[in-house]
C-alpha positions, 0 to 999 in steps of 0.5 A: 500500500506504503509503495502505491501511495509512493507511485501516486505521489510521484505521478502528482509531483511529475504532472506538477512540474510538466504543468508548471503548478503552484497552487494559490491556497490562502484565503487572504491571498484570494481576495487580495486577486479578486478585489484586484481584479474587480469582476462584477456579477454580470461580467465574463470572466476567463481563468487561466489555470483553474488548477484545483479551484481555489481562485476559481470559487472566489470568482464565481461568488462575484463574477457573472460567468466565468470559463476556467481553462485548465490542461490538467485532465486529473485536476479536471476531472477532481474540479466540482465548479459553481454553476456558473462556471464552465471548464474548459479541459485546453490550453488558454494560449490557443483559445479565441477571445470572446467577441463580447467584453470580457476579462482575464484572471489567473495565476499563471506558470511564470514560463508563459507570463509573456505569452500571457501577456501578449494573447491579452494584449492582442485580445480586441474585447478584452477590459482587463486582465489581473495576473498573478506573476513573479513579482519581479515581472510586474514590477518591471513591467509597472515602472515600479523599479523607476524604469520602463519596459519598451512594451509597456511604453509601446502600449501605454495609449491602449492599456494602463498596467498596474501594479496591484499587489504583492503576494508572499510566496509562502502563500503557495504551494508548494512554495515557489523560491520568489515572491509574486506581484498582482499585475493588472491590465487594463484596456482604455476606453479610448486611446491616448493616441489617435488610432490611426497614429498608434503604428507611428508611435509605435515605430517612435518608440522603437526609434528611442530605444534604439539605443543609438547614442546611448540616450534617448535624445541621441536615438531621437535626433537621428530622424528628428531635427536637432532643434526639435528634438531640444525644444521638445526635451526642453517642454518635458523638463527632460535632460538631454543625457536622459538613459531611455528606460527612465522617460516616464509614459507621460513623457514618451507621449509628449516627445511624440506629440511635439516630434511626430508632424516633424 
């Protein structure tokens, strides 16, 4: 009997890590992703990684409908879900989004964070996304450091992203060997940029980090006029010799501004 338990137990362990599973198990932790996450009972939330449906059953007492996505058949087949909740025995990455508003929420391998990021960034219906990551992720992608990633300057007209909480990691289990952030997505109403100059700001940005002469200044004035690109930093209250990363997304959107009929 002591040997099959064995047997069971290493099955579980191996599934664990072929999935990338840590389980999200504190109550207080749940509710600090729910009330991060804001669903309201008439909205349609999709859970990535339903896993053994601790978050999943913190959603359903506030959310309308929600579709849980697990790969798991194990964790599946043991799931006992609200009636408001549809499980979905797939991979989340290759779904098609709802052509109605929804949201997103999960506690995400970390090894797909970025691929996460992008199926939600890409997604046209989608309000939100609320994503537990390591915490070192949200914090970057946040500006928490001080310093700002390219995607998040890239899609600051379109999504603001938040970083809305911190979670100790011994709130999981098994207990990862790094802390997790609460990272939110969220799509603006309306784009801080016209439409149509949302692929000019985008190659804007590309151009600043280009990292041609080491500031953001010196990449800028390769295809901008040198006395623009001064007066522009000038109206920013922006030093010339500026490292990229430290621009705030305010400021990207005035350099745009006042660089791009140039």
């Amino acid at each position: 009997m002591a040997q099959n338990t064995y047997r069971i137990r290493n099955e579980r362990e191996r599934a664990r890590r072929a999935y990338s599973q840590t389980f999200l198990t504190d109550r207080g932790a749940l509710g600090q992703v729910v009330r991060a996450a804001r669903p309201a009972a008439t909205d349609l939330v999709l859970e990535i990684g339903a896993g053994a449906g601790h978050l999943t059953r913190e959603l359903a007492r506030v959310a309308g409908r929600i579709v849980a996505y697990e790969v798991d058949p194990d964790l599946v087949r043991a799931l006992n879900p609200p009636s408001n909740v549809v499980v979905q025995q797939r991979d989340f990455l290759a779904a098609r989004p709802p052509r109605e508003d929804f949201a997103v929420v999960g506690n995400i391998p970390y090894a797909l964070t970025a691929r996460v990021v992008e199926w939600c960034l890409r997604a046209p219906s989608l309000t939100s996304a609320t994503l537990v990551t390591q915490l070192e992720y949200a914090r970057k992608r946040t500006g928490d450091y001080g310093r700002w990633s390219r995607l998040t300057i890239e899609t600051w007209p379109t999504h603001r992203w938040v970083l809305a909480g911190k979670i100790a990691r011994h709130k999981f289990r098994p207990v990862p060997r790094v802390d997790s952030g609460i990272l939110r997505l969220e799509r603006r109403p309306v784009p801080l940029v016209e439409p149509r100059l949302l692929e000019p700001y985008r190659r804007f940005v590309e151009l600043g980090f280009s990292g041609v002469g080491g500031t953001l200044h010196a990449s800028l004035r390769q295809r901008h006029p040198a006395r623009r690109v001064d007066a522009a930093f000038r109206a920013c209250r922006l030093d010339p010799a500026l490292v990229v990363a430290y621009a705030w997304p305010e400021q990207w959107l005035t350099l745009f501004r006042a660089l791009h009929s140039s």
